[in-house]
C-alpha positions, 0 to 999 in steps of 0.5 A, a space after each residue: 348515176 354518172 352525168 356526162 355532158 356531150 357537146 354537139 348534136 351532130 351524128 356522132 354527139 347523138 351516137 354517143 348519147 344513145 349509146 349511154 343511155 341505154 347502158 344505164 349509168 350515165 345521165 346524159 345532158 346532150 348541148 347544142 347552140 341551136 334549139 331546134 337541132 336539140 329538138 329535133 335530134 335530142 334522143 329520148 330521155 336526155 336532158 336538153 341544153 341551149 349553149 354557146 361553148 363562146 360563153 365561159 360562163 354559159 359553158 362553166 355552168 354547163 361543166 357544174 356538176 358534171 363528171 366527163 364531158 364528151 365533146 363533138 364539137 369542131 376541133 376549133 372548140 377544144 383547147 377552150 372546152 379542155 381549158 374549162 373542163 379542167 378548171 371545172 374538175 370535170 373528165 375531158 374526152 374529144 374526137 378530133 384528128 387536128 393534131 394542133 388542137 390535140 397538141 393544144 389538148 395535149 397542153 392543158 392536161 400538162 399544167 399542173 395548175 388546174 384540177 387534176 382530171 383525165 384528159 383525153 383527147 383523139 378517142 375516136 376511130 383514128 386517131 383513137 381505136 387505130 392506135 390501140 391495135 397498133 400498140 397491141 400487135 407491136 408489143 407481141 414483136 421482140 424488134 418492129 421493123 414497120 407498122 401500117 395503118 389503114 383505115 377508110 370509111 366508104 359508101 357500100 355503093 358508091 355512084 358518082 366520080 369520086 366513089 364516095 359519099 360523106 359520112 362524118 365531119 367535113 372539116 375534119 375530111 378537109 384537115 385530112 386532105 390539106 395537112 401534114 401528116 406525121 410518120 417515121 421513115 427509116 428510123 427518123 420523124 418525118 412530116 409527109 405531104 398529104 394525098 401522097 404515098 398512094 398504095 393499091 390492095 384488094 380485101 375480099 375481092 374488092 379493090 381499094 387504094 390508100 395514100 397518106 392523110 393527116 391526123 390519123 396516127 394520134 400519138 404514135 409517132 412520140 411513142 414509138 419513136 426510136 423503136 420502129 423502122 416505119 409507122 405510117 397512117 393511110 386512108 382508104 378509099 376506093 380506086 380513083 378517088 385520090 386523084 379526083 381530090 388531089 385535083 381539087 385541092 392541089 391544082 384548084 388550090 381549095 386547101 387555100 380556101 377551106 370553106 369554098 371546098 367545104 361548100 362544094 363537098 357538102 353541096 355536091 357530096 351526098 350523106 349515106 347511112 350505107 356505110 362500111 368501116 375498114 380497120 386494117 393494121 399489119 405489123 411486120 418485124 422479128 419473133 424469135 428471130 424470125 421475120 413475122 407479119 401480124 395483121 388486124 383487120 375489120 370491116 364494119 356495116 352501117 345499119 340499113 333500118 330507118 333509125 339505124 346508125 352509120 358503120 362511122 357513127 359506131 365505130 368512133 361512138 364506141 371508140 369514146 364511150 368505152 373509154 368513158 365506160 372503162 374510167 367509170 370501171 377504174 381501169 384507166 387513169 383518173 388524171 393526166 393525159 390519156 394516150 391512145 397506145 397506153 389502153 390495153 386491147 383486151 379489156 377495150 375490146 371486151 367492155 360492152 362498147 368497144 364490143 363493136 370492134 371484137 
């Protein structure tokens, strides 16, 4: 069996780990700095590991010996986990949507000095799944003239002002709020302020908006840069919700004071598992000369089972672990950077993991 090591005990580190476990090819080492979030976390037949990622010789030893290492960690923590992971021979996977980190990701796999391995940085839902539909419906179009990405995981019941409940990392929902976002408009790269753009639209009878966010789009800007119109990258939410938050990180001028608006978030901003992820992806441009729209979309559930996991812990677990899957089967690179838009839709969509988006 393959050893994989994944870093974080989190919701997503743990997701990932259930998920390889139960297929069977992989040992599973789940790390963590703490031993009683291990203990209480650590799913059954993972082997436990006290680590500080600080350490480089706690996280070398960690490395030895293993194939692909799943990190799900703060963003903070990747260039070092990719540095070392690297320099083990070890395959690099994270999750991130801090485009700084995923650039300084991007830099490790470029030098040619350390081993050569797959580095993968962003492989989750979005940055990560998000961009491999996009590439899929863009290449069936002889000219793209605009690709909307739309993504947003919500609370099936919303009760309080701001229509939301926490689902994933909160630094990571604060990096989308307060950071540039990147896109390309009318032809040209564009860095777009956050929170702006807001767009109202309705899905089975329920209303949502949409404004720009960053971090979502990945790599796409690069790959498609010179052959599209538009591409920009929203994130869903509930009528309202753009508002509420534009006030708390705008005029209170909480992205100033990240962790102040962590705490308030994280305080006030109850966790649900009663989650829905919506995927939707409309590409519009010319087929056989034709003016053409080619849309995907899915809505995903949270389990509502007392063990059951979160639409988000699925969808970004499946996001990496078909990934994983797909290298240990030979159907990715085994060196070099992994860019999102390169893995095909079909066999992603098919592997066993990424089944959860078919």
């Amino acid at each position: 069996m393959l050893r994989v090591l994944v870093l974080g005990s989190g919701k997503i580190g743990v997701s990932v780990a259930l998920d390889l476990l139960g297929a069977g090819n992989y040992a599973v080492t789940l790390a963590d700095h703490s031993a009683e979030a291990l203990e209480s976390r650590a799913p059954q037949g993972a082997e436990q590991l006290v680590l500080d990622v600080t350490d480089d010789r706690e996280l070398l030893e960690a490395l030895h010996d293993q194939w692909a290492v799943i990190n799900a960690l703060p963003y903070f923590f990747n260039v070092r986990i990719a540095q070392a992971a690297r320099a083990s021979a070890v395959h690099y996977f994270d999750l991130s949507e801090d485009t700084d980190a995923a650039e300084g990701v991007r830099k490790v796999a470029e030098d040619k000095s350390g081993s050569q391995t797959l580095i993968a940085p962003q492989c989750g839902l979005a940055p990560g799944f998000i961009s491999i539909v996009a590439h899929h419906l863009v290449g069936a179009f002889d000219e793209v003239h605009d690709v909307k990405l739309r993504v947003g995981a919500l609370p099936q019941f919303p009760d309080n002002i701001l229509r939301y409940n926490l689902t994933w990392s909160t630094e990571g929902l604060i990096n989308e709020y307060c950071n540039l976002c990147d896109a390309i408009h009318e032809g040209e790269r564009r860095k777009l302020v956050p929170l702006e753009g807001l767009e109202r639209f309705s899905l089975d009878g329920i209303d949502y908006e949409a404004f720009s966010t960053s971090g979502g789009i990945g790599t796409l800007c690069d790959t498609l840069d010179g052959k599209v119109r538009n591409l920009n990258y929203k994130t869903v939410r509930y009528p309202g919700h753009r508002d509420m938050v534009q006030m708390l990180a705008r005029d209170l001028k909480l992205c100033e004071h990240r962790e102040t608006f962590k705490e308030l978030i994280e305080f006030g901003v109850p966790v649900t598992r009663q989650d829905v992820v919506l995927v939707f992806v409309t590409v519009t441009g010319l087929k056989a000369g034709m003016l053409t729209q080619d849309s995907f979309m899915r809505k995903i559930y949270g389990d509502v089972a007392e063990d059951g996991r979160s639409a988000i812990q699925k969808t970004t677990s499946a996001g990496v672990t078909t990934l994983v899957d797909m290298l240990r089967e030979g159907e990715l690179p085994d060196h070099g950077l992994l860019r999102l838009e390169q893995v095909d839709f079909e066999t992603f969509t098919q592997n066993r993991f990424g089944q959860v988006y078919a």
